[in-house]
KOLTILUM-728347 format. One record per residue: x, y, z of N, C-alpha, C, O in turn; residue number from 1. Coordinates in Angstrom, 3 decimals. Atoms other than C-alpha are relative to their C-alpha. Last residue first. Example, Ala and Ser with C-alpha at 12.3 -4.5 7.8 and 13.67 -1.06 7.14 Angstrom:
n_east  n_north  n_up  ca_east  ca_north  ca_up  c_east  c_north  c_up  o_east  o_north  o_up  num
-0.820  -1.190  -0.060  13.670  -1.060  7.140  -0.770  1.090  0.730  -0.261  2.198  0.899  2
0.890  -1.190  0.000  12.300  -4.500  7.800  0.900  1.200  0.000  1.936  1.181  0.665  1
***
This chain:
n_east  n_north  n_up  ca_east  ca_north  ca_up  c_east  c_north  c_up  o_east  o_north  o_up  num
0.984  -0.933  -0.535  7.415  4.041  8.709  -0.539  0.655  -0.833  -1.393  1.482  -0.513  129
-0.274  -1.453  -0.756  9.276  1.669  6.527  -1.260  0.838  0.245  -2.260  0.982  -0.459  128
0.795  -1.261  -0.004  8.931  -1.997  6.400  0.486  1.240  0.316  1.191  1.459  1.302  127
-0.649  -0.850  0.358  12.304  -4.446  6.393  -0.827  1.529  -0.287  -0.302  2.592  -0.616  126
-0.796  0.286  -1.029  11.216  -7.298  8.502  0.266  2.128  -0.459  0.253  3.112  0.281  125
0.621  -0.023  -1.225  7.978  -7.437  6.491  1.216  0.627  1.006  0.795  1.388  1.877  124
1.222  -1.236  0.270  9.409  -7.233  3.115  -0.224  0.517  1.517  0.201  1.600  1.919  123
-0.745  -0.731  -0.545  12.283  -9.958  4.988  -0.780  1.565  -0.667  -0.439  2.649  -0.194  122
0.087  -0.546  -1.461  9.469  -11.978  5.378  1.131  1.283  0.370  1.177  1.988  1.378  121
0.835  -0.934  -0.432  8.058  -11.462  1.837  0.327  -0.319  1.679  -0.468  0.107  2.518  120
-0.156  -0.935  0.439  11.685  -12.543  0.894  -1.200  1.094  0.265  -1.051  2.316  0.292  119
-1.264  -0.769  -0.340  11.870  -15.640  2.755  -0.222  1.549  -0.587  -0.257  2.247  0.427  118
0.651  -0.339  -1.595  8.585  -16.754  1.895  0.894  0.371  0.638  0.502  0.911  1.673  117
0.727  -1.177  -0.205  10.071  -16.522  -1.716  -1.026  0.077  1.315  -1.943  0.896  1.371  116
-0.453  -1.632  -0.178  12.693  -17.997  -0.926  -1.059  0.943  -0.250  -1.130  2.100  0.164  115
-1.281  -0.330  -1.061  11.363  -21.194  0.528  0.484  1.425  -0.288  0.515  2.315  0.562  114
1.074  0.300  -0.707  8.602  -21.525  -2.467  0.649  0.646  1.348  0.285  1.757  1.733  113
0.280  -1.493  0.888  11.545  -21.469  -5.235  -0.753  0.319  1.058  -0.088  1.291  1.413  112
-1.573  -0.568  0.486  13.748  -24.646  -3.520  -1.281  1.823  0.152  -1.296  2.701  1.014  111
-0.110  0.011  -1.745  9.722  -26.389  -2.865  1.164  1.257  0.362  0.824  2.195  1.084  110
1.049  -1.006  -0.597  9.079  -25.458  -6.479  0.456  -0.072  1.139  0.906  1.005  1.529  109
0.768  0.904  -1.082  12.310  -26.264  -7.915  -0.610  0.355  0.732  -0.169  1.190  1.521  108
1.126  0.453  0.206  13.175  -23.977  -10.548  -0.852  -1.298  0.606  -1.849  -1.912  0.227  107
0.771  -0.640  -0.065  15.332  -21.849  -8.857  -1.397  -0.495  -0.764  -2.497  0.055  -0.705  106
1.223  0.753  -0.658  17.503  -24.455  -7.828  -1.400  0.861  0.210  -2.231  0.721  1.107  105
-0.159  1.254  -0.481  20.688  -22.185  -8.762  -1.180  -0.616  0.832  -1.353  -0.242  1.992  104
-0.997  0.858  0.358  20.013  -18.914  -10.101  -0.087  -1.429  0.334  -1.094  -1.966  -0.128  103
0.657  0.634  1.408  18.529  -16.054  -8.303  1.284  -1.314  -0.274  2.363  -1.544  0.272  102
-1.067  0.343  0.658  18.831  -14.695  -4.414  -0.438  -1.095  -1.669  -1.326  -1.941  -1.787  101
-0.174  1.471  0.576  16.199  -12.791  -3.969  1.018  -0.622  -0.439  1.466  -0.282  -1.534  100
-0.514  1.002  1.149  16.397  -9.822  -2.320  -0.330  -1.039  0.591  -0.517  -1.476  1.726  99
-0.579  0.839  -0.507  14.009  -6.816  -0.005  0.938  -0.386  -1.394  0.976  0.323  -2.399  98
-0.750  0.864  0.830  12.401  -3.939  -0.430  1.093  -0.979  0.111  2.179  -0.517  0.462  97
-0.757  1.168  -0.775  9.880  -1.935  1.736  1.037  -0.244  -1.421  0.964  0.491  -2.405  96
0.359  -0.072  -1.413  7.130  1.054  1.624  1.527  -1.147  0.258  2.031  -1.191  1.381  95
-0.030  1.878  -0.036  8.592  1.717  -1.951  0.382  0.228  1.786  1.269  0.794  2.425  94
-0.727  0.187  -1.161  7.078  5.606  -2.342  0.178  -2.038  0.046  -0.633  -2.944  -0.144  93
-1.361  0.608  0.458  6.044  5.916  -5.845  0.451  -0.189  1.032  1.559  -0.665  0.781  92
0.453  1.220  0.481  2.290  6.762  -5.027  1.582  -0.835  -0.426  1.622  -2.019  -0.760  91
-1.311  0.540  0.471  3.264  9.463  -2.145  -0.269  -1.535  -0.883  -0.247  -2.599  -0.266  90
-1.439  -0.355  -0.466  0.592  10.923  -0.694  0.865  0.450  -0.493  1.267  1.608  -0.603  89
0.383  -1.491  0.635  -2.028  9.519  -2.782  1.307  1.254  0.766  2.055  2.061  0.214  88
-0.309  -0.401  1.703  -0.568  6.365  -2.005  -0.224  1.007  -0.658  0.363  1.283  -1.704  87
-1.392  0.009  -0.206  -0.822  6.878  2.074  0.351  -0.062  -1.656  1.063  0.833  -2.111  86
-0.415  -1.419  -0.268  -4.290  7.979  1.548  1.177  -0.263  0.110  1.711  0.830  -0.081  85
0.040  -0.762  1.140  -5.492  4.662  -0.456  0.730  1.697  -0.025  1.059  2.425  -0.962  84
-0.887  0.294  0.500  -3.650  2.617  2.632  -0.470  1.170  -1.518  0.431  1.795  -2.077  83
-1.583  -0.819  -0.292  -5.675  4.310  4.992  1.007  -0.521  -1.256  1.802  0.376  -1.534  82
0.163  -1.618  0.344  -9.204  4.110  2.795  1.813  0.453  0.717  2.597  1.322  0.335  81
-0.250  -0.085  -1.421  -8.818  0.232  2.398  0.539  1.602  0.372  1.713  1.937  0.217  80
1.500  -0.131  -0.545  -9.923  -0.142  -1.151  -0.228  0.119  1.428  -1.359  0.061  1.911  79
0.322  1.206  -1.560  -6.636  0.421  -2.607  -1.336  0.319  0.633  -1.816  1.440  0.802  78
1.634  0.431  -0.107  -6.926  2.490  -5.882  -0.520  -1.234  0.886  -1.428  -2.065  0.859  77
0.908  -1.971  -0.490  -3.566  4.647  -5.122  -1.753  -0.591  -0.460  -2.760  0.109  -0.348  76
0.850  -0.683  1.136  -1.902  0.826  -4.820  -0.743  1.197  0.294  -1.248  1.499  1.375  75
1.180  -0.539  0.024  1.172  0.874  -2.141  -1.030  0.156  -1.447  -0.743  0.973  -2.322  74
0.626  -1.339  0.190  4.288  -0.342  -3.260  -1.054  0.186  0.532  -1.516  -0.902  0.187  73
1.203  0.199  -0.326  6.926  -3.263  -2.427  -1.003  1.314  0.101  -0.727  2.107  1.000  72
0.423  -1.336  -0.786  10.228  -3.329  -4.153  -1.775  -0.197  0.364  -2.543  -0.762  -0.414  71
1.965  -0.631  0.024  11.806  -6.014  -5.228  0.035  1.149  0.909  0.763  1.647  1.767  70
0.746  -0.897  -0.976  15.678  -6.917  -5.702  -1.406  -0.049  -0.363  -1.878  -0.394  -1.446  69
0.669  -1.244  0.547  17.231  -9.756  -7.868  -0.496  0.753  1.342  -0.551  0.166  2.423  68
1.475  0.152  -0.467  19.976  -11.194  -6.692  -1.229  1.073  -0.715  -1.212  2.234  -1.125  67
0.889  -1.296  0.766  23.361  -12.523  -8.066  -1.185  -0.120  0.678  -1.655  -1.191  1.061  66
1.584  0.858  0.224  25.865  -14.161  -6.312  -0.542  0.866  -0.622  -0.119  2.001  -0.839  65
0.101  0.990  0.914  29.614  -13.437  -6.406  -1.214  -0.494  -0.475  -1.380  -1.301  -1.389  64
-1.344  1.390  -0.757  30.191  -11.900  -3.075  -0.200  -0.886  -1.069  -0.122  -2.080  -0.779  63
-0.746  0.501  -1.398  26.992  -9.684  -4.114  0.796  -1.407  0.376  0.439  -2.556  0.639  62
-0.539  1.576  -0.178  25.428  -9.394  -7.688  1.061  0.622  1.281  1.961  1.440  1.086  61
-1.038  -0.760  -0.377  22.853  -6.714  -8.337  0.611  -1.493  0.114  0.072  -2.588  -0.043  60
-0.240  1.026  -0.578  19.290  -7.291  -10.277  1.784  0.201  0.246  2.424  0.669  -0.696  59
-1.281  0.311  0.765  17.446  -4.117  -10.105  0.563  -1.138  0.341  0.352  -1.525  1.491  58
-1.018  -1.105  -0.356  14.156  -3.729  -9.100  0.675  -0.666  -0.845  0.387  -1.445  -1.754  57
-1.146  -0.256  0.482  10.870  -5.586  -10.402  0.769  0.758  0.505  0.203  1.828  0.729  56
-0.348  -0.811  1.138  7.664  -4.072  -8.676  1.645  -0.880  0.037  2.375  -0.770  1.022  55
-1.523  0.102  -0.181  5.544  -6.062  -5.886  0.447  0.305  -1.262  -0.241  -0.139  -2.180  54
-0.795  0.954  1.018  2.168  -4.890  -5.664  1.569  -0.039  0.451  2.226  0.619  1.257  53
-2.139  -0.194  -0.100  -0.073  -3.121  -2.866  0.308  -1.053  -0.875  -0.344  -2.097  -0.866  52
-0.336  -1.002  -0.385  -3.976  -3.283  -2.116  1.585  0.806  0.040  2.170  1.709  0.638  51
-1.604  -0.171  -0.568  -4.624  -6.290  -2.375  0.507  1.137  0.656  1.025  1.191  1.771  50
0.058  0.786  -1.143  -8.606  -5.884  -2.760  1.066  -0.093  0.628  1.098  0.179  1.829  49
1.103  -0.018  -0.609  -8.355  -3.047  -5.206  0.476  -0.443  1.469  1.084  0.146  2.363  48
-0.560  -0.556  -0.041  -5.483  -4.301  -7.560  -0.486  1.100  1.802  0.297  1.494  2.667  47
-1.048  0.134  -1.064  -6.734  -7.587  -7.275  0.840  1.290  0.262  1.758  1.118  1.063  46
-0.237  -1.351  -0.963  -9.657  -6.346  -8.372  1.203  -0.469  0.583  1.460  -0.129  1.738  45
0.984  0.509  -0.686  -9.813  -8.377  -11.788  0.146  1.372  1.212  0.377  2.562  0.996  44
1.771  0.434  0.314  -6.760  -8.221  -13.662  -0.795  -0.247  1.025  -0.385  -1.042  1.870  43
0.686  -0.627  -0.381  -3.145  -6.703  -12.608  -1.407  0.286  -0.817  -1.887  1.309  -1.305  42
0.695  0.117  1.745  -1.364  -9.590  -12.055  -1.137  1.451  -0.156  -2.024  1.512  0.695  41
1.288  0.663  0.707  -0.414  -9.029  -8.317  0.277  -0.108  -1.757  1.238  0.343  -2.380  40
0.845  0.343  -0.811  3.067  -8.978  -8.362  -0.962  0.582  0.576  -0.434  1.487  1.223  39
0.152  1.480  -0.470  5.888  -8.363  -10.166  -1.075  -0.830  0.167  -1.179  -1.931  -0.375  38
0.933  0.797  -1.544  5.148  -5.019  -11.702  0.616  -2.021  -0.041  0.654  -2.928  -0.873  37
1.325  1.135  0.269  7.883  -3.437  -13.791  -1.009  -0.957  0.791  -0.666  -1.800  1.620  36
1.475  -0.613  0.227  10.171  -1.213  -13.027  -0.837  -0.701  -0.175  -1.719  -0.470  0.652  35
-0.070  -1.022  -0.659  13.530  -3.594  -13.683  -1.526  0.976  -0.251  -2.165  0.937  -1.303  34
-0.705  -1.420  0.630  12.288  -6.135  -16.120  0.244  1.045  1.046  -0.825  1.621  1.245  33
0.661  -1.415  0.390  11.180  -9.306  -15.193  1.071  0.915  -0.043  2.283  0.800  0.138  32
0.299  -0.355  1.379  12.211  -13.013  -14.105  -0.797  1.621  0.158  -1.627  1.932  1.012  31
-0.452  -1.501  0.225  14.156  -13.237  -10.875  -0.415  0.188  -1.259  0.427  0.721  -1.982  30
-0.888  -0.313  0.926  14.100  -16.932  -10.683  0.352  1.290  -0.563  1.198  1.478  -1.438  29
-1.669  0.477  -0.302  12.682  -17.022  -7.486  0.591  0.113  -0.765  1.638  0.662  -0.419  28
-0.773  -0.717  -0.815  9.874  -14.703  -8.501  1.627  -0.462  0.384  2.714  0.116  0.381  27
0.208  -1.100  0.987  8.741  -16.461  -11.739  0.946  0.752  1.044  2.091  1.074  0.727  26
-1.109  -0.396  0.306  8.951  -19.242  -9.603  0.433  0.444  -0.596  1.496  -0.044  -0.980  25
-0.958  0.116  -0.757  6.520  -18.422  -7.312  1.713  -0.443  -0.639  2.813  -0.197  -0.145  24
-0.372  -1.471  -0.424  4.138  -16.765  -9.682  1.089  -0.157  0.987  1.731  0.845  1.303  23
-0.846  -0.438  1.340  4.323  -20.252  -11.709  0.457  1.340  0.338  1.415  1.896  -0.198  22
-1.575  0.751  0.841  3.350  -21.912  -8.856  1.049  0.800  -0.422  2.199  1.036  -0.053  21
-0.338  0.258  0.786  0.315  -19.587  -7.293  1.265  -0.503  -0.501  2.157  0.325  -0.684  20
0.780  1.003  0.984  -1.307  -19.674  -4.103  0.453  -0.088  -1.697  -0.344  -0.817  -2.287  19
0.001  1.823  -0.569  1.779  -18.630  -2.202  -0.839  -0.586  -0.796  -0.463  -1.564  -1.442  18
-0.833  0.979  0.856  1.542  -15.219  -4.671  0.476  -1.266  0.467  1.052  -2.036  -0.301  17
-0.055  -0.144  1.142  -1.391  -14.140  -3.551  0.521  -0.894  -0.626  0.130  -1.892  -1.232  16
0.922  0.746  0.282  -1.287  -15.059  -0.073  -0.289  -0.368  -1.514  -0.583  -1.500  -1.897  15
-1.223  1.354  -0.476  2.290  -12.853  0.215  -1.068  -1.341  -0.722  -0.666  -2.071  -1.628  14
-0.660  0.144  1.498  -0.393  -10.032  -1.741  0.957  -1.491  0.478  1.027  -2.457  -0.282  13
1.170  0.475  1.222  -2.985  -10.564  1.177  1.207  0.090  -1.177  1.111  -0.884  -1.924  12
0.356  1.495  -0.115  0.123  -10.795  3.685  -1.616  -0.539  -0.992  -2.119  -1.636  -1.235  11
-0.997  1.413  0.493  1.178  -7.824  2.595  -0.146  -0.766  0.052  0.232  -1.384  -0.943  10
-0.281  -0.039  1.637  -1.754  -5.930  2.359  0.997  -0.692  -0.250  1.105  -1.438  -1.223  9
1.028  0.889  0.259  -2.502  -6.880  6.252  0.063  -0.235  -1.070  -0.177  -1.396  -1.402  8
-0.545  1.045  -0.206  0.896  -5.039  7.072  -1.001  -0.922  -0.984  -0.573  -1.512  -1.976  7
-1.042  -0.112  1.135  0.218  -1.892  5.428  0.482  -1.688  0.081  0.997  -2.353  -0.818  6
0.779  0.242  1.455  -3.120  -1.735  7.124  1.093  -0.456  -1.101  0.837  -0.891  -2.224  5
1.005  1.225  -0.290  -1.549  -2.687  10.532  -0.536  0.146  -1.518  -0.665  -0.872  -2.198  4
-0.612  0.913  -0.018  1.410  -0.253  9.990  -1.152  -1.334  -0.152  -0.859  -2.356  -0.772  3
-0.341  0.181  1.984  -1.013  2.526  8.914  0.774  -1.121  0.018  0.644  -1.724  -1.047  2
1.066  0.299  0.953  -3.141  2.071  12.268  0.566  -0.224  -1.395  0.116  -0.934  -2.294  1
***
């Protein structure tokens, strides 16, 4: 039951940020601040309805590349009563986290678009119990 609610929130926040451009290559290019929310925006209910954001991590550099990290959270005012009890829980717990690789062709939407459906699959790939 918590995998299915945890899942469904991802793919409403993934939805999120597919429908928006500028949120896609905001992500590919690794813009933000360590801590800091990625993803939703947090106006309206998206905090609510989503039910989970994506938070800034650290940006690390591997074999020469650089990536940024995310982290994927639970909201504690999710409107979906299992996911509101798993944040009350534990509201800092990062259910997942994946990379982005940054840099090069990051501002080409199609280029930017590709990783970041890459990155909420490896969210997905990479869930924890």
């Amino acid at each position: 039951m918590s995998r299915r609610a945890r899942l469904e929130s991802l793919e409403k926040l993934q939805s999120w940020v597919l429908g928006r451009n500028s949120q896609i290559t905001k992500l590919a290019q690794g813009q933000g601040i360590a801590g800091t929310r990625a993803a939703p925006s947090q106006s309206g209910p998206n905090d609510s309805s989503i039910g989970s954001r994506l938070d800034h991590s650290v940006e690390v550099e591997i074999d020469g590349k650089k990536y940024r990290k995310y982290k994927w959270q639970i909201n504690k005012n999710a409107a979906n009563a299992t996911l509101k009890e798993l944040a009350n829980k534990d509201s800092h717990k990062d259910w997942s986290e994946a990379d982005v690789p940054i840099g090069s062709n990051a501002s080409d939407v199609s280029d930017a678009k590709e990783k970041v459906e890459k990155l909420f699959s490896d969210l997905k790939k990479n869930m924890k119990s």
